[in-house]
gemmi code that builds the backbone of each chain (N, CA, C; Angstrom):
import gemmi

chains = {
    "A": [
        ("UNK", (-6.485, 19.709, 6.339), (-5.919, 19.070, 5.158), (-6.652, 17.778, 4.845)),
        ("UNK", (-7.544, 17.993, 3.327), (-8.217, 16.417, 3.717), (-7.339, 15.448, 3.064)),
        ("UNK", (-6.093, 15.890, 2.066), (-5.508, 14.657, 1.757), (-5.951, 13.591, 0.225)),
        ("UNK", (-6.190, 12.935, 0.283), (-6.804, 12.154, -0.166), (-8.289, 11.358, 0.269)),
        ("UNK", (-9.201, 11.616, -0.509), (-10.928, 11.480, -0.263), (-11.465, 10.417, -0.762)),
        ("UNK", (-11.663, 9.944, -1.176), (-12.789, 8.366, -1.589), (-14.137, 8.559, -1.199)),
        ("UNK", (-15.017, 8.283, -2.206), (-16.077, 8.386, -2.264), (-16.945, 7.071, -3.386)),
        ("UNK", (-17.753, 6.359, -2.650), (-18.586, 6.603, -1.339), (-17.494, 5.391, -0.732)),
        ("UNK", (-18.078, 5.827, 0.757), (-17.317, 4.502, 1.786), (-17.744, 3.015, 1.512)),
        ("UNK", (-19.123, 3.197, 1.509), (-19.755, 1.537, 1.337), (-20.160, 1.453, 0.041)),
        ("UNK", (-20.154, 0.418, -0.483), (-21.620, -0.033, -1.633), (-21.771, -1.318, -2.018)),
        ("UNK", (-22.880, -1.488, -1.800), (-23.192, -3.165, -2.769), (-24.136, -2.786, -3.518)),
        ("UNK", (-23.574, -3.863, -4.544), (-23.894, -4.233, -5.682), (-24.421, -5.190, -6.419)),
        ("UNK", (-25.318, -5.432, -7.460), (-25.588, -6.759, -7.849), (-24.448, -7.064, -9.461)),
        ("UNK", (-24.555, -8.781, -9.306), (-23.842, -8.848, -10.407), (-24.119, -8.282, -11.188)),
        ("UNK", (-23.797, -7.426, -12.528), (-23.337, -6.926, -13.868), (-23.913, -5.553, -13.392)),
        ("UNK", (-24.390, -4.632, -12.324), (-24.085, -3.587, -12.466), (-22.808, -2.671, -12.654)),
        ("UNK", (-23.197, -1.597, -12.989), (-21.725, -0.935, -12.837), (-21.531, 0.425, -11.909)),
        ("UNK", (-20.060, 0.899, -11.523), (-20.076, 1.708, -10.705), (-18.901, 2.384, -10.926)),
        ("UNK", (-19.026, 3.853, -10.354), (-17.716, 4.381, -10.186), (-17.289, 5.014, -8.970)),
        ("UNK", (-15.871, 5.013, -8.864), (-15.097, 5.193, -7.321), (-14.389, 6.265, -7.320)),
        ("UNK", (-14.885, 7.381, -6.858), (-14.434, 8.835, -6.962), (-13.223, 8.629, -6.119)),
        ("UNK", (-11.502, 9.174, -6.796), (-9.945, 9.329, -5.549), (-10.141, 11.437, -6.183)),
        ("UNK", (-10.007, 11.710, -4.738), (-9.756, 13.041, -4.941), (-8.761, 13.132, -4.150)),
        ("UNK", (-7.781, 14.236, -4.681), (-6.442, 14.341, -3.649), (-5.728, 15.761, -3.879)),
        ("UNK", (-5.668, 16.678, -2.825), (-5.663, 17.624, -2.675), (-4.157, 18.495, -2.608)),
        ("UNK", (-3.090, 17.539, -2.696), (-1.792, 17.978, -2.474), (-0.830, 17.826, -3.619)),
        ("UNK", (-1.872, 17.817, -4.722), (-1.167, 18.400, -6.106), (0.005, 17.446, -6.766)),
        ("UNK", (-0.113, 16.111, -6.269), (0.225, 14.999, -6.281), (0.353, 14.817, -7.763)),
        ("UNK", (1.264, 14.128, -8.632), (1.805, 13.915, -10.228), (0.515, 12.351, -10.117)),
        ("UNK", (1.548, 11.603, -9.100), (1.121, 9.830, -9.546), (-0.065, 9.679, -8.377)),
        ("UNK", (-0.970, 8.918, -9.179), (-2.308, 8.404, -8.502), (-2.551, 7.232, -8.459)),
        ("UNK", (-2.831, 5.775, -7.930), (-3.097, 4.598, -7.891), (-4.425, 4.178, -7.449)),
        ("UNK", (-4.627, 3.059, -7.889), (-5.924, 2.060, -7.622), (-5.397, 0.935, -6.658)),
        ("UNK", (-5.667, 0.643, -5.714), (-5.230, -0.766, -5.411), (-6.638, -1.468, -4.421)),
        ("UNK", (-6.715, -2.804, -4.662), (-7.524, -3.416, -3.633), (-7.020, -4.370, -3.313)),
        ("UNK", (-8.020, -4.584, -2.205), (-7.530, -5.442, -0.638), (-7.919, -6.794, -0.007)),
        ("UNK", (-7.647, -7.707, -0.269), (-8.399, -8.746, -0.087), (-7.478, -9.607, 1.001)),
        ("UNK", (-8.453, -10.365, 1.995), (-7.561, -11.005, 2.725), (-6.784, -11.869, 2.567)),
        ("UNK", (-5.712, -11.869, 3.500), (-4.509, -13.143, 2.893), (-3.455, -12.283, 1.734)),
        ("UNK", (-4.165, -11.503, 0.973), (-3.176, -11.225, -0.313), (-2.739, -9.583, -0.322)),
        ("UNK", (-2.753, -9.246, 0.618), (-2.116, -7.782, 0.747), (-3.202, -6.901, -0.230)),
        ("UNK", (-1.798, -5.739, -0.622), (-2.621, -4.709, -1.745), (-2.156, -5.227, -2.836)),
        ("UNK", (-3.017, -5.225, -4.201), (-2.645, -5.710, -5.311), (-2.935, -4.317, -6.029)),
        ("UNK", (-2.041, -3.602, -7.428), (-2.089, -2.509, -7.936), (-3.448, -2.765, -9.371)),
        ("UNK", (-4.454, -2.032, -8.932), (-5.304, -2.197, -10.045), (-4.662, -1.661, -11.697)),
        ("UNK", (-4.871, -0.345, -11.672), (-4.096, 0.928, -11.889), (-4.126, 2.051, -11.520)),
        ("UNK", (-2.654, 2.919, -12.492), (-2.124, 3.594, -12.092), (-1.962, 5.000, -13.287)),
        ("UNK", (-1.734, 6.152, -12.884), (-1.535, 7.373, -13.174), (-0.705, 8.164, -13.012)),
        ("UNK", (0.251, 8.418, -14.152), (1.670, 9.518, -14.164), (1.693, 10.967, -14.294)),
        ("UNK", (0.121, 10.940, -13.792), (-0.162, 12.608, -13.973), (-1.311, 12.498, -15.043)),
        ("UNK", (-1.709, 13.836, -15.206), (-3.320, 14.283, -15.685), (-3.119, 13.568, -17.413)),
        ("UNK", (-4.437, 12.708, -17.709), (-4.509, 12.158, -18.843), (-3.887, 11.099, -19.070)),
        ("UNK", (-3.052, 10.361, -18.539), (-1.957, 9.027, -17.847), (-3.196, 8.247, -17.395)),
        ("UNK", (-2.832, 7.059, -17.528), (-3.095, 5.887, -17.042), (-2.549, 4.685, -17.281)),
        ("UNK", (-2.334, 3.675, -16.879), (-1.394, 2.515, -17.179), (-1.776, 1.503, -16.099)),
        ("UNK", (-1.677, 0.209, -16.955), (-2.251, -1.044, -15.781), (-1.448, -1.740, -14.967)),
        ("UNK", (-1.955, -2.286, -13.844), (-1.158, -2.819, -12.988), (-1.265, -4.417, -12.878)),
        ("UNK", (-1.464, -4.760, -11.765), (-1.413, -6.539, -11.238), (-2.227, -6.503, -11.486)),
        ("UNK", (-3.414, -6.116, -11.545), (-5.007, -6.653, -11.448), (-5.830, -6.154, -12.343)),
        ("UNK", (-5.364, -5.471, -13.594), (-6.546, -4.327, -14.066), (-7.859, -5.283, -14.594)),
        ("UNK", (-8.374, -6.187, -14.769), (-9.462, -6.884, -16.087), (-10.615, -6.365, -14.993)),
        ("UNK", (-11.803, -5.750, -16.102), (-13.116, -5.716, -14.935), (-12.989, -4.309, -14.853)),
        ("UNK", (-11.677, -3.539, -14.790), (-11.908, -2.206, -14.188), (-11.503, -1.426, -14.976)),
        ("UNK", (-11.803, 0.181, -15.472), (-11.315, 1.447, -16.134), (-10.984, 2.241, -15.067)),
        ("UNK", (-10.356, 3.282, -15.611), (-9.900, 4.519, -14.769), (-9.734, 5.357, -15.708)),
        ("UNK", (-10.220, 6.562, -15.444), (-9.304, 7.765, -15.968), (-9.167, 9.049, -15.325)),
        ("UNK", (-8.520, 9.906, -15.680), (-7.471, 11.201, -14.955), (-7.558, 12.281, -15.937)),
        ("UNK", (-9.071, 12.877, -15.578), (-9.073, 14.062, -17.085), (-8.311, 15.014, -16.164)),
        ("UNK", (-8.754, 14.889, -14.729), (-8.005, 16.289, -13.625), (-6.696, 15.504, -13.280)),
        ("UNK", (-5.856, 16.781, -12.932), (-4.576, 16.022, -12.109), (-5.078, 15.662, -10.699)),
        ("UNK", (-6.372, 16.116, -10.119), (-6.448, 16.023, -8.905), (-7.322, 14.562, -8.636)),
        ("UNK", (-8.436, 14.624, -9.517), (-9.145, 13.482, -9.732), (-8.445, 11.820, -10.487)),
        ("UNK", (-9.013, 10.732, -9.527), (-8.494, 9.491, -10.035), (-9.924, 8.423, -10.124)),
        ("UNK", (-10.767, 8.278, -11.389), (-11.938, 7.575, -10.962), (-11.792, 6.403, -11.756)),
        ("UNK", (-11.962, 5.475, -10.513), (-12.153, 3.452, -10.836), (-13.781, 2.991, -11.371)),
        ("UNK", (-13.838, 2.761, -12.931), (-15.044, 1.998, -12.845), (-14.867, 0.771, -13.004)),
        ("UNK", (-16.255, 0.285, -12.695), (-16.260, -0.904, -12.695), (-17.701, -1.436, -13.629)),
        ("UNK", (-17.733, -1.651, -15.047), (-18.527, -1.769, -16.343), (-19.333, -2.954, -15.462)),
        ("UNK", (-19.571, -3.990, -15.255), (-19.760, -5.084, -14.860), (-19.841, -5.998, -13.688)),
        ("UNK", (-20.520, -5.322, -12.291), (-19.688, -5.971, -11.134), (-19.798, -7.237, -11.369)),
        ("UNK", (-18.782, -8.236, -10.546), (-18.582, -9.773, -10.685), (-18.407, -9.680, -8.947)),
        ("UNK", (-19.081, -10.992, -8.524), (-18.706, -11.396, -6.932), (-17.297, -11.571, -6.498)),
        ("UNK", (-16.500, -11.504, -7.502), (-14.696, -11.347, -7.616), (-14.263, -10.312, -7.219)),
        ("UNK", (-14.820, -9.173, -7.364), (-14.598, -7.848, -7.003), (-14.964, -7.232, -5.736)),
        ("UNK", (-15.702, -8.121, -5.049), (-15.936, -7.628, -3.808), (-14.614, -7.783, -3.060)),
        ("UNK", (-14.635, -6.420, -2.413), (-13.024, -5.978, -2.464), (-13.145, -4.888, -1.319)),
        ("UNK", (-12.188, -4.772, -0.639), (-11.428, -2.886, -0.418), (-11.056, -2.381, -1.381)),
        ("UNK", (-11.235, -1.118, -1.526), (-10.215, -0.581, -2.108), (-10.200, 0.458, -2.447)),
        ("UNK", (-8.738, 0.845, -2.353), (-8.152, 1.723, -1.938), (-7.384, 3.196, -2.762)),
        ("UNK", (-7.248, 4.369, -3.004), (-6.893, 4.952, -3.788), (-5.536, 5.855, -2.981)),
        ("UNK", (-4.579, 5.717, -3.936), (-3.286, 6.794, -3.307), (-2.831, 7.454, -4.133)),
        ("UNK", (-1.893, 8.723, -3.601), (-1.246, 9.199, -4.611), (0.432, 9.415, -3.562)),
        ("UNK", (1.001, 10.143, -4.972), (1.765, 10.230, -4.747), (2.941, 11.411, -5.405)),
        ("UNK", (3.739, 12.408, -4.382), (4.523, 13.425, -5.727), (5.119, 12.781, -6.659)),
        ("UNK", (5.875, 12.028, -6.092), (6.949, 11.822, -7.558), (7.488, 10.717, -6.756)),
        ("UNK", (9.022, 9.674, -7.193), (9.680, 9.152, -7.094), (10.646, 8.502, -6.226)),
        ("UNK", (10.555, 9.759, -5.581), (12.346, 9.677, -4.834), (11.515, 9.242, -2.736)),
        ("UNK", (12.810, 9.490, -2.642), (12.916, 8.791, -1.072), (11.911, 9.654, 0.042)),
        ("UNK", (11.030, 10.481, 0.024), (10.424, 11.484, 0.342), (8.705, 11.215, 0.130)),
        ("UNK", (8.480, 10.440, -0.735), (7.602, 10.593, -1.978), (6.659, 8.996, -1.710)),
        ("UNK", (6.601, 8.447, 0.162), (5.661, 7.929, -0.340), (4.064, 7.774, -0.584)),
        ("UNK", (3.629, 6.713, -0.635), (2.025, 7.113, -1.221), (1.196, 7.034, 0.045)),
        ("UNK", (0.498, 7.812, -0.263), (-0.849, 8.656, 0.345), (-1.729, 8.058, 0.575)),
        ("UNK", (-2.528, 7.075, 1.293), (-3.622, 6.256, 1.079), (-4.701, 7.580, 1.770)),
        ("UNK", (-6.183, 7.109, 0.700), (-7.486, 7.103, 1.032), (-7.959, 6.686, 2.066)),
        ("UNK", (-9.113, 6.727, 2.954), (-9.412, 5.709, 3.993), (-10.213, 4.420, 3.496)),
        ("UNK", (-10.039, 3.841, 1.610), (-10.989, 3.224, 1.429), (-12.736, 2.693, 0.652)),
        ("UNK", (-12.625, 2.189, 0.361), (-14.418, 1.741, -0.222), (-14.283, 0.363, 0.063)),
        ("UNK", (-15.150, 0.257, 0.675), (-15.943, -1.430, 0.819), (-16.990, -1.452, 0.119)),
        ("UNK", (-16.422, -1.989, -1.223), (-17.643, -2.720, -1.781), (-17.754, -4.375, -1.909)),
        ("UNK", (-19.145, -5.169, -1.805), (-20.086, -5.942, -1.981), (-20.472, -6.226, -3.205)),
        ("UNK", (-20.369, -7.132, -3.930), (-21.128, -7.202, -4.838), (-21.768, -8.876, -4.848)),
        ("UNK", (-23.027, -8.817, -4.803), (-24.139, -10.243, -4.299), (-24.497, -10.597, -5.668)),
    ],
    "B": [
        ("UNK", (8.200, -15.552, -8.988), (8.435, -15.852, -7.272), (7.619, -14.410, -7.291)),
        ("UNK", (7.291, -14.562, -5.282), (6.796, -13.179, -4.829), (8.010, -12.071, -4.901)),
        ("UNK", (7.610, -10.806, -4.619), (8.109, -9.821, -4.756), (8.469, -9.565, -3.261)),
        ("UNK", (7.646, -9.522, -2.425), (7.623, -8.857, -1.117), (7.549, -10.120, -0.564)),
        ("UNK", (7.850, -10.885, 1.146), (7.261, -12.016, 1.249), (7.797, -11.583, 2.747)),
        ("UNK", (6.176, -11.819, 3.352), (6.296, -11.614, 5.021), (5.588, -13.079, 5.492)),
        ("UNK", (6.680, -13.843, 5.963), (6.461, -15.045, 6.554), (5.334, -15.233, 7.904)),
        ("UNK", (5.413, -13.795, 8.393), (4.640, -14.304, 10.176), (2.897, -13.576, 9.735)),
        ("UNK", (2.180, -14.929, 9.691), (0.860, -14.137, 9.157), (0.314, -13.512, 10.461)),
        ("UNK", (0.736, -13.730, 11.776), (0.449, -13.248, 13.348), (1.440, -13.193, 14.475)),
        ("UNK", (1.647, -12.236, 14.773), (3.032, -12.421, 16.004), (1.883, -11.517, 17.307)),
        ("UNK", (2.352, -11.840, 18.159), (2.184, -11.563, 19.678), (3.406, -10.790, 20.334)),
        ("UNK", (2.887, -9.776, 21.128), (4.525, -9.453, 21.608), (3.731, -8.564, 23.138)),
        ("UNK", (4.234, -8.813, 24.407), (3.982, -7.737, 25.336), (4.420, -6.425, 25.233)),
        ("UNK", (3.461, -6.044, 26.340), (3.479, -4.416, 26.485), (5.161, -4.109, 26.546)),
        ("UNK", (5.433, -2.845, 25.990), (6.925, -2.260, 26.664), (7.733, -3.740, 25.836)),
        ("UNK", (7.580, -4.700, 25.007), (8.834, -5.637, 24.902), (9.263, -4.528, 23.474)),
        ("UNK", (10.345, -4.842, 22.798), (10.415, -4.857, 21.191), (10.190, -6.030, 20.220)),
        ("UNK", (9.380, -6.019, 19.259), (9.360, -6.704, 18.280), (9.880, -6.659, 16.674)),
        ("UNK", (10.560, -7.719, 16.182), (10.577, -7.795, 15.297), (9.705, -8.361, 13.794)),
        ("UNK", (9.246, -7.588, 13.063), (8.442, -8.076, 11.862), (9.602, -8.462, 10.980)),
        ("UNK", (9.296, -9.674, 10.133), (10.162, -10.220, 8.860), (9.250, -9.464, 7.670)),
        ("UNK", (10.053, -9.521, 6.839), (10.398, -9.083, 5.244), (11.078, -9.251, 5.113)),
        ("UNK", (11.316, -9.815, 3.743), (12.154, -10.660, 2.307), (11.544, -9.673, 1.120)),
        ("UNK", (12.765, -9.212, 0.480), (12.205, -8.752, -1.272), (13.202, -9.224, -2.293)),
        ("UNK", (12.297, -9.751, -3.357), (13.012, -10.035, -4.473), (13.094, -8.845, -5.525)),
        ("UNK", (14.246, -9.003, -5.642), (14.656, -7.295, -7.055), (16.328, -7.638, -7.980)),
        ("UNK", (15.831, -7.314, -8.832), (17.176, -7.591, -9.647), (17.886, -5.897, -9.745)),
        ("UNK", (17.168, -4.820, -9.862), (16.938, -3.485, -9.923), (18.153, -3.360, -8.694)),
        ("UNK", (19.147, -2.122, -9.048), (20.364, -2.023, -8.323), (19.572, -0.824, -7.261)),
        ("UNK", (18.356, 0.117, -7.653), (17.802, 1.527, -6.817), (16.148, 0.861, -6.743)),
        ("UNK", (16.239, 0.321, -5.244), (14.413, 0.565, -4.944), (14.659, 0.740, -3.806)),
        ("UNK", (13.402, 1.210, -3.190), (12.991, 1.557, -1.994), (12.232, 0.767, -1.517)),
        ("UNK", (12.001, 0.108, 0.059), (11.492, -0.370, 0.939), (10.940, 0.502, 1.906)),
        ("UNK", (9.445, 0.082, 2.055), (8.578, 0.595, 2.586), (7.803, -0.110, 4.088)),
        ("UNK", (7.665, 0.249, 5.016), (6.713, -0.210, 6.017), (4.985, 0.953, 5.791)),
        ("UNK", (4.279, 0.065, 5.982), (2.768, 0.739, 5.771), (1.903, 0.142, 7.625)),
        ("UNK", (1.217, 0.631, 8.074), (0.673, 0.565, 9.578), (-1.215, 0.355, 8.967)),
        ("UNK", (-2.012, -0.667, 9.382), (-3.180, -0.493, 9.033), (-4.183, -1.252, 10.283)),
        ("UNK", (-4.384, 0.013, 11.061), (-5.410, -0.112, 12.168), (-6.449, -0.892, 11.785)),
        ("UNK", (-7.125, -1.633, 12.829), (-7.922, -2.112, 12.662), (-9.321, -1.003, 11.730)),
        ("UNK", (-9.290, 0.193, 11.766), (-10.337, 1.468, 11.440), (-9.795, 1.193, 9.703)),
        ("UNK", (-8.817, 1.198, 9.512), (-8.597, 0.172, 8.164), (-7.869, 1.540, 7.173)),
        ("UNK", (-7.540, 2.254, 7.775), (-6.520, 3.421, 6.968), (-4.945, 3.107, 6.590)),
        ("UNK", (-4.384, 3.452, 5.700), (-3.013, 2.626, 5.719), (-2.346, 3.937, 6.226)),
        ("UNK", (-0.849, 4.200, 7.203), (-0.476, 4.640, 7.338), (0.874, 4.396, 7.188)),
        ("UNK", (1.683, 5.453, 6.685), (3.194, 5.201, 6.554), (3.953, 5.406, 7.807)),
        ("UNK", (4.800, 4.738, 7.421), (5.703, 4.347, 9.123), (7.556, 4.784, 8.854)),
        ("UNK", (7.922, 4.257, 8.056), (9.500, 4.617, 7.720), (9.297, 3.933, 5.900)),
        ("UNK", (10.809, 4.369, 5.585), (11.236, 4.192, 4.106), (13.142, 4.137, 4.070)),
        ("UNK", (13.437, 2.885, 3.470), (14.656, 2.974, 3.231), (15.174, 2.710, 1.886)),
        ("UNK", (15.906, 3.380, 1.420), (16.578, 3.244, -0.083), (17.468, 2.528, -0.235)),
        ("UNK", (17.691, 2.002, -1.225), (18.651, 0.502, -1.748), (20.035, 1.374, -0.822)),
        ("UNK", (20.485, 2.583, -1.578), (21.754, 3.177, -1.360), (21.914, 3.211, -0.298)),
        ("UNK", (21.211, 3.878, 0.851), (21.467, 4.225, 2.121), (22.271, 3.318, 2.792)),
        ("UNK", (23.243, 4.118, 3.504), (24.416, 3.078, 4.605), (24.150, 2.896, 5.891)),
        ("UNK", (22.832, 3.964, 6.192), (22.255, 3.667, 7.568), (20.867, 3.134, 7.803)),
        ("UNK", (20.778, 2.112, 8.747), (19.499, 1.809, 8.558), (18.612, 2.543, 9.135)),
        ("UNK", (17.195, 2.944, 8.559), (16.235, 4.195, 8.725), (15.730, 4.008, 10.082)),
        ("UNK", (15.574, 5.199, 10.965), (14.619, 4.816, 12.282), (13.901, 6.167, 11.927)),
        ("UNK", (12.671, 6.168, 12.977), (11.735, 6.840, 13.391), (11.048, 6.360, 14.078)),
        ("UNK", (11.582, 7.488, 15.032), (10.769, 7.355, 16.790), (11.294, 5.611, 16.979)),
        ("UNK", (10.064, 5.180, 17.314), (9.775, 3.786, 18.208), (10.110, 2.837, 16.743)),
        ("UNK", (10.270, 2.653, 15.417), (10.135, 2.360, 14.787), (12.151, 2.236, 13.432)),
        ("UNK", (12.505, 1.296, 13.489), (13.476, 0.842, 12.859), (13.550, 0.244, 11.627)),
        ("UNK", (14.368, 0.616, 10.725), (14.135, -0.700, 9.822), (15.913, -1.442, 9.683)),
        ("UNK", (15.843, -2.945, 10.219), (16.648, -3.707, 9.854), (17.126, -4.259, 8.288)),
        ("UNK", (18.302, -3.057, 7.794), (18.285, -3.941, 6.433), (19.638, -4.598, 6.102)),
        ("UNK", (18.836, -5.614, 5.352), (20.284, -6.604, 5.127), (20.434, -6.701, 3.755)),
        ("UNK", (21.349, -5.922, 3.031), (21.135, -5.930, 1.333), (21.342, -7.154, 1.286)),
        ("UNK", (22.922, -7.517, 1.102), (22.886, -9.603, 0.841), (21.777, -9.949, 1.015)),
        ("UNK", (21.277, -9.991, 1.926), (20.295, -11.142, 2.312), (19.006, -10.735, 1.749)),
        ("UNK", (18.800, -9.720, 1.453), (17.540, -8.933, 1.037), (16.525, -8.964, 2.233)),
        ("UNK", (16.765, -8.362, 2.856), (16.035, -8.276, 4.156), (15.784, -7.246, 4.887)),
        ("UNK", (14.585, -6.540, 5.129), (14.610, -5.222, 5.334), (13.150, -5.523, 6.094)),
        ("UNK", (13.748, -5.748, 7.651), (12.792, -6.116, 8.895), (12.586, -4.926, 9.770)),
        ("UNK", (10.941, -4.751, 10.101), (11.014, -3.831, 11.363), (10.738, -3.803, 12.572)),
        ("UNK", (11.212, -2.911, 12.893), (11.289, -3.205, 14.460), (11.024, -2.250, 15.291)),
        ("UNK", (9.739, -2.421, 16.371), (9.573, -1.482, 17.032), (9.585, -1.924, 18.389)),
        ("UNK", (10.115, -1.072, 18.782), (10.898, -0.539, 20.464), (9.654, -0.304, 21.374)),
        ("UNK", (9.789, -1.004, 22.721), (8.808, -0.532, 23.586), (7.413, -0.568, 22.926)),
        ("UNK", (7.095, -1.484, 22.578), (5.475, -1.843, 21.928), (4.386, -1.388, 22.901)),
        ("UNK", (3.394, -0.518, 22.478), (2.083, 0.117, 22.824), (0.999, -0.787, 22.324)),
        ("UNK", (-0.055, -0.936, 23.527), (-1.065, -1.208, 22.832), (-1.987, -0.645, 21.490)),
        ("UNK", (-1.598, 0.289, 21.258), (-2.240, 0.763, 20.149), (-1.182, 0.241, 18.852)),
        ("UNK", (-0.003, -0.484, 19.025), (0.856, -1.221, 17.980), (-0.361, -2.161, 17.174)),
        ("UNK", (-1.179, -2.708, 17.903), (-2.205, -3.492, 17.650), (-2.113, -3.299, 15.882)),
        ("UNK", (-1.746, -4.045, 15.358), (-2.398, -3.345, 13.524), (-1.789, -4.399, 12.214)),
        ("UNK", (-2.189, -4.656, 11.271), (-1.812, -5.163, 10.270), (-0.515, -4.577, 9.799)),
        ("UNK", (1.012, -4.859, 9.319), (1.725, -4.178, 9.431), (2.050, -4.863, 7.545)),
        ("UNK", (2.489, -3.671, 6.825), (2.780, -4.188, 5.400), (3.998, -3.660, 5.132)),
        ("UNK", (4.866, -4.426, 4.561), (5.756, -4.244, 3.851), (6.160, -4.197, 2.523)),
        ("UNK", (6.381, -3.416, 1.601), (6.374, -2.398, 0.155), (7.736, -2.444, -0.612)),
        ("UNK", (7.512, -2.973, -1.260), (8.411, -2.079, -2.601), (8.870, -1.223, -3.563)),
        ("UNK", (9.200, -0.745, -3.708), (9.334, 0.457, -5.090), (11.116, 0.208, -5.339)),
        ("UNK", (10.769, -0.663, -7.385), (11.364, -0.740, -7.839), (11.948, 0.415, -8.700)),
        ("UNK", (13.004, 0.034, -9.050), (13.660, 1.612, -9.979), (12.741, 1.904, -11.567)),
        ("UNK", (13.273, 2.899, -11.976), (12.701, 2.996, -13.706), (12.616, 2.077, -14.194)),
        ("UNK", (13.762, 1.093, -14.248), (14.111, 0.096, -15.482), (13.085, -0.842, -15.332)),
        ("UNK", (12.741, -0.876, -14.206), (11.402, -1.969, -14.172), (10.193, -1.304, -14.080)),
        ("UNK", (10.105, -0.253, -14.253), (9.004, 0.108, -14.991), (8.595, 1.682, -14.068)),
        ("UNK", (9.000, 1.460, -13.153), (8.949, 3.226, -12.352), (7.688, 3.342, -11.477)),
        ("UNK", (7.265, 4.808, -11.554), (6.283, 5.530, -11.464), (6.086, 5.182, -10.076)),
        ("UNK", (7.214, 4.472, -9.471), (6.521, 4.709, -7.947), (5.419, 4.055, -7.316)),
        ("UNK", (4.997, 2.845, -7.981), (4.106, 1.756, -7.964), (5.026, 1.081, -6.663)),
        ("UNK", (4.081, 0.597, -5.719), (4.441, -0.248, -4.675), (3.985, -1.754, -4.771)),
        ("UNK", (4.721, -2.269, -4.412), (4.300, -3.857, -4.231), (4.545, -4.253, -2.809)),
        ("UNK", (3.654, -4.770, -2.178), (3.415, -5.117, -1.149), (3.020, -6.557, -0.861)),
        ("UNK", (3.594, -7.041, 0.308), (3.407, -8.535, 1.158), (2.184, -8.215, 1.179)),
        ("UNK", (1.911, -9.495, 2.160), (0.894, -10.164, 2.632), (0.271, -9.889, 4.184)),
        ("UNK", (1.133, -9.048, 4.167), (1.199, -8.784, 6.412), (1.530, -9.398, 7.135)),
        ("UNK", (1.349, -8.622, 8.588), (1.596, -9.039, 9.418), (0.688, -8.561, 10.425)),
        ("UNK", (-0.113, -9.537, 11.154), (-1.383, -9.267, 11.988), (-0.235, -9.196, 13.432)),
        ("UNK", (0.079, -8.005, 14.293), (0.598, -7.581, 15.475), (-0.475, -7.455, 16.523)),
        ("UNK", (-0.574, -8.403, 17.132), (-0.933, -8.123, 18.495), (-0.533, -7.652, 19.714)),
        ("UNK", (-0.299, -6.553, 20.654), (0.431, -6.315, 21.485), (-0.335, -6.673, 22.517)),
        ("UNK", (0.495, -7.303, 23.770), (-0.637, -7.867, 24.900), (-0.343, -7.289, 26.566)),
        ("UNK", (-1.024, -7.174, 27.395), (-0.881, -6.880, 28.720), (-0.127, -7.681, 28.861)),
    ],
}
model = gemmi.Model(1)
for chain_id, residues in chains.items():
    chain = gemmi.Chain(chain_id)
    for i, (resn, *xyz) in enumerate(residues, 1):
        res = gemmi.Residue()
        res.name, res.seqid = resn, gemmi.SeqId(i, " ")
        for name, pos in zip(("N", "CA", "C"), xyz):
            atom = gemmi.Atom()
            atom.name, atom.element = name, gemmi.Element(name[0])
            atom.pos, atom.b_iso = gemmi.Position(*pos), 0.0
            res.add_atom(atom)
        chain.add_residue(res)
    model.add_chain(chain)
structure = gemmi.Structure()
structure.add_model(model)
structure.setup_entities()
């Protein structure tokens, strides 16, 4: 069962390139999330996804897109890297709502950006 | 104000003792859920327990408890007989109801760096 996938693990970057952060997730999951990781400040919600073609922003979205043409696929770009963004981060999903239902983490991307 | 708020940025605890982690959540929302998340040093988040506003019992699994105090808003965990492999960043989560916006979005503290020691 792979779960939830992230792709690639590492990357650096220079300022104003851009990139994208493949969430694949295999358990047919409705809701999908963005979140990154920085020390001291927990997970902060980039954005988020209510199912295929959904998207909606969270605590952190400026700097980043996403979109959800698949229900299975969740991809984070990033138009512009900024040295602000050097980050974890992290992709989850999740079925639905209720007490059963919580989220799924990725193992991750460490990106760099110099 | 914060949402989630874990006061101990590092606790220490011996082999075989039990420890307690703090969490505080702020919610006006009458239905959310509280979450514990486990993140090894290898840096994967793993889920640990979940308790719902409603519930009259507080949630365990295995080695792992959650202390909740609605008044007080306090929903602490606690694990029994600590292993060295407890070793881990420990997070504590939110999930507010619909009215504040839904979808099952978590909000999460700041951690808690657990050291377990010989």
């Amino acid at each position: 069962n792979a779960g939830v996938t992230q792709t690639p693990k590492f990357r650096v970057l220079k300022t104003g390139q851009s990139m994208t952060l493949l969430c694949a997730q295999d358990m047919n999951h409705e809701y999908m999330y963005w979140y990154r990781q920085d020390p001291g400040m927990g997970l902060r919600l980039i954005h988020y996804s209510v199912g295929e073609g959904t998207t909606a922003k969270g605590e952190v979205p400026d700097g980043y897109n996403v979109s959800r043409l698949k229900k299975q696929n969740f991809l984070l770009g990033l138009e512009s890297a900024a040295p602000s963004q050097t980050s974890v981060y992290f992709c989850a999903s999740s079925y639905g709502t209720g007490a059963n239902s919580p989220l799924h983490f990725g193992n991750g991307t460490r990106l760099t950006v110099t | 104000a914060q949402k989630i708020t874990q006061t101990q940025p590092g606790m220490f605890v011996q082999e075989k003792e039990a420890v307690t982690l703090d969490c505080t959540y702020d919610t006006s929302d009458q239905s959310y859920g509280l979450f514990w998340y486990k993140q090894p040093s290898s840096g994967e988040m793993i889920f640990l327990i979940y308790q719902g506003s409603y519930d009259e019992q507080n949630a365990t699994e295995g080695r792992y408890s959650l202390n909740f105090q609605k008044a007080r808003k306090s929903a602490n965990l606690v694990i029994s007989a600590s292993q060295l492999g407890d070793s881990a960043m420990y997070f504590c989560a939110m999930r507010e109801g619909e009215l504040t916006g839904g979808g099952n979005k978590l909000t999460f503290g700041t951690g808690t760096q657990l050291k377990v020691e010989l």
